[in-house]
N, C-alpha and C positions, 0 to 999 in steps of 0.2 A: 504494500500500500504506500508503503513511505518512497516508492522509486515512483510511482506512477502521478503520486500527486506534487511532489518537489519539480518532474521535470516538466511537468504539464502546466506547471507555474511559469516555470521559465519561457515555455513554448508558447504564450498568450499577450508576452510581453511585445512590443515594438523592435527585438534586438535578433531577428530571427535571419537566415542566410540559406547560402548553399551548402549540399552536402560537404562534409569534410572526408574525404576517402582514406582517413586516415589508416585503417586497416590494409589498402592497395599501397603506401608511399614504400620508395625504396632504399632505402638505408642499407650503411654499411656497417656491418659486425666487427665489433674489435677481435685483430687474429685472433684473443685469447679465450674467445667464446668459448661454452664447456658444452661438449654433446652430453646432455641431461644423462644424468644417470650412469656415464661411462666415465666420466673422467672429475678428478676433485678440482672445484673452482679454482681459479687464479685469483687474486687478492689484488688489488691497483695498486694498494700502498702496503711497506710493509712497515713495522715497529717491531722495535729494539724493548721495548717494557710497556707494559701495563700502567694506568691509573689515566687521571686528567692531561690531555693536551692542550694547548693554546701560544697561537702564534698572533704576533702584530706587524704589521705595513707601515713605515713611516709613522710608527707610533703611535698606533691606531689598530684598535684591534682588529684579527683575519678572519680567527676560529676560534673554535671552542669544541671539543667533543672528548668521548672517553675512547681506552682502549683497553680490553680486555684479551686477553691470550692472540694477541697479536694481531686485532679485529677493531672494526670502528666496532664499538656496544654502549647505548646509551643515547642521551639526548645530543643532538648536534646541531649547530647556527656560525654560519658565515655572514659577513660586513661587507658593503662598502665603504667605500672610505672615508665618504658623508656618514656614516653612522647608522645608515639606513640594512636592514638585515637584506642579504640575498639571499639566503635560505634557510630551512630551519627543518627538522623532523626526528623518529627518533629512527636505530640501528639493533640489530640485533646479530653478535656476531657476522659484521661484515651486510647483513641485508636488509634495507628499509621494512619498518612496520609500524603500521599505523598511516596517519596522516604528514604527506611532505607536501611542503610550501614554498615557492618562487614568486620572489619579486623584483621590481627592476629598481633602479636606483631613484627614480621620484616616490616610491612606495609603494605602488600599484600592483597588486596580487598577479602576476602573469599564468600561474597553473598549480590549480591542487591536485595531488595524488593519493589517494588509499592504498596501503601494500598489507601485506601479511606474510610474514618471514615462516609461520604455522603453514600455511597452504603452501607455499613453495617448497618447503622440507615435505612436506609428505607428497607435494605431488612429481618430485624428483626420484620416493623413494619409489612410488606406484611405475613412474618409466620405468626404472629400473629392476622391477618383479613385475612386468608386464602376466597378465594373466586375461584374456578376451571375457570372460565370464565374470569376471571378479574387478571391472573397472570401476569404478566411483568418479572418474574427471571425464569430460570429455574433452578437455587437452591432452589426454594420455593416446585416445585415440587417435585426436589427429596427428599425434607424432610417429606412431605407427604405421600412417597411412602417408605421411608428407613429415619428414623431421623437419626439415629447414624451415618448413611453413609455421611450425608448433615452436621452433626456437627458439625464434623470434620475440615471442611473448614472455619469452624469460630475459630478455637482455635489457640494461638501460635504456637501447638508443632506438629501441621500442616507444620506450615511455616519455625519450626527450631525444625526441629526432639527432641525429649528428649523422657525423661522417668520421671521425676523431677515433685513432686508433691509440692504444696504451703503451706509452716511454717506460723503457723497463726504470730508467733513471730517475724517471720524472717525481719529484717531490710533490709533499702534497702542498706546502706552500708554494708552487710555480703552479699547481691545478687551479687552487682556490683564486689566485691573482688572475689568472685568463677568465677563470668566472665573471670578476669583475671588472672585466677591462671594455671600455668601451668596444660595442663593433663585435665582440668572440660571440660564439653563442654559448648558452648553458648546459653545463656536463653535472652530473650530479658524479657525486665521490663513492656510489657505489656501481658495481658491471651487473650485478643481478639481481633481482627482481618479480616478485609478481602481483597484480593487481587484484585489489578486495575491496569492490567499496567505490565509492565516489571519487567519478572523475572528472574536471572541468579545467579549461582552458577559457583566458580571459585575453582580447585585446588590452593594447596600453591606455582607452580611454576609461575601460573598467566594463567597459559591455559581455557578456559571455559569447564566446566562439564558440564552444561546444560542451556540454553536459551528459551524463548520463553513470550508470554504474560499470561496475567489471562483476562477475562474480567467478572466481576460483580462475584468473585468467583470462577471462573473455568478457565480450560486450555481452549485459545480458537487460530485458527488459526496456525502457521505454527510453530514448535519447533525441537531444537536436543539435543541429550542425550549420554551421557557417562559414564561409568564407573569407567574409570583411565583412565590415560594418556597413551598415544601411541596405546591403545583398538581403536578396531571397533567405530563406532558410526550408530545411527538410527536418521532419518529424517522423521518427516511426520508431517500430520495435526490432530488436536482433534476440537472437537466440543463438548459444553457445556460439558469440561470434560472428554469425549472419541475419543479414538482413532476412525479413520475413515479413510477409502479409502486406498492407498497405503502408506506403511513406507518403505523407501530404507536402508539397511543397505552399509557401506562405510567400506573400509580397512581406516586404521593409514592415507595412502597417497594418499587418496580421490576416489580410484575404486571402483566401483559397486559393490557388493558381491552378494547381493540378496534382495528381496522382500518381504512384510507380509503384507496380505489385510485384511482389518478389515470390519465388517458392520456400521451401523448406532448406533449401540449398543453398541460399544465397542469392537464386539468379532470377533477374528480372524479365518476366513473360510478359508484361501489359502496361502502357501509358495511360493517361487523361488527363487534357488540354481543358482548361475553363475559359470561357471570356473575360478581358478582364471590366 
């Protein structure tokens, strides 16, 4: 109830676009990607001990986080150099859980994420005791049937687009600094990941670009998508991932435009055009 009524709020508003194909863009995997279930992560950074970190820029603080057996673990927030946060979330042995937060340096929320470090570990463990009868994900499936397609949704640059492959040398003070440098895009300080939970990406005047949930990985239940500001927008439902049943497309100022039906599969069988 709470997924259909939060985004059907959002969907009625003025801030509505074109689809976001987010699931179609093509990103590049950092070499050190792990085929699930065969191989133990690679870690971006590494540490020398345990406890509180924190570094500063010109005297001014960078970061802040913990580390635990050689792991980010614990609450974490990085600065500009205005003093304004460019990130903040928490870690858990190395992988986001809970709610993570980006901002740009005037303040402005640019994209929340939902993670679960619980769902990832188990559904790493499920790849890797694959059993067809005994599956509980339906990411397990699709890795069965497509890895590289199912990968994907375990990496960072999944959840924050890049192209940025991993410096075995690279400190995480020269990370955190490219974060905030004018012009870089943003990397988050962990390689893996998976989505639980709300997710919304926001233009910089604060308008929403897109909403909706993930559940165990995938898109799941009611979402809307946009392009840029003052564009069309698309409404509709997915299921473990795909699109399904009808998607309404909306003017700027909430009309009906037309219609795109999809199957159980993802793929779209029928149009409808309105006047406007």
């Amino acid at each position: 109830m709470r997924t259909f009524i939060s985004i059907a709020i959002l969907a009625l508003l003025p801030i509505r676009s074109q689809a976001q194909q987010f699931d179609q863009q093509t990103v590049s995997f950092s070499e050190h990607v792990t085929l699930a279930g065969t191989d133990k992560p690679e870690d971006r950074f590494s540490f020398t001990k345990d406890g509180v970190i924190k570094e500063s820029l010109n005297e001014k603080k960078l970061y802040s986080g913990h580390v635990k057996r050689k792991k980010l673990h614990g609450n974490w927030e990085s600065w500009y150099q205005s003093g304004q946060l460019c990130d903040s979330g928490t870690l858990v042995s190395g992988l986001p859980d809970g709610e993570w937060k980006h901002w740009n340096e005037q303040g402005q929320l640019l994209a929340l994420r939902t993670y679960s470090a619980d769902k990832y570990k188990r559904i790493q463990t499920e790849l890797s005791r694959y059993t067809p009868k005994r599956t509980a994900y339906p990411l397990t499936v699709m890795y069965h049937k497509n890895r590289p397609a199912a990968i994907k949704y375990l990496h960072s640059s999944y959840s924050f687009p890049h192209t940025i492959k991993r410096i075995d040398d690279q400190s995480l003070q020269q990370w955190v600094t490219a974060n905030i440098t004018p012009g870089h895009s943003y990397h988050p300080v962990f390689d893996q990941s998976l989505h639980h939970g709300l997710f919304m990406n926001f233009f910089p005047d604060g308008q929403v670009k897109d909403s909706g949930y993930y559940e165990n990985g995938l898109r799941q239940g009611v979402w809307v998508h946009r392009e840029a500001p003052d564009s069309t927008s698309q409404m509709g439902a997915y299921k473990n991932g795909f699109r399904i049943k009808e998607w309404k497309i909306y003017t700027p100022s909430g009309k009906l435009l037309g219609m795109i039906f999809y199957n159980n599969n993802g793929e779209e069988y029928n149009r409808k055009d309105f006047d406007n």
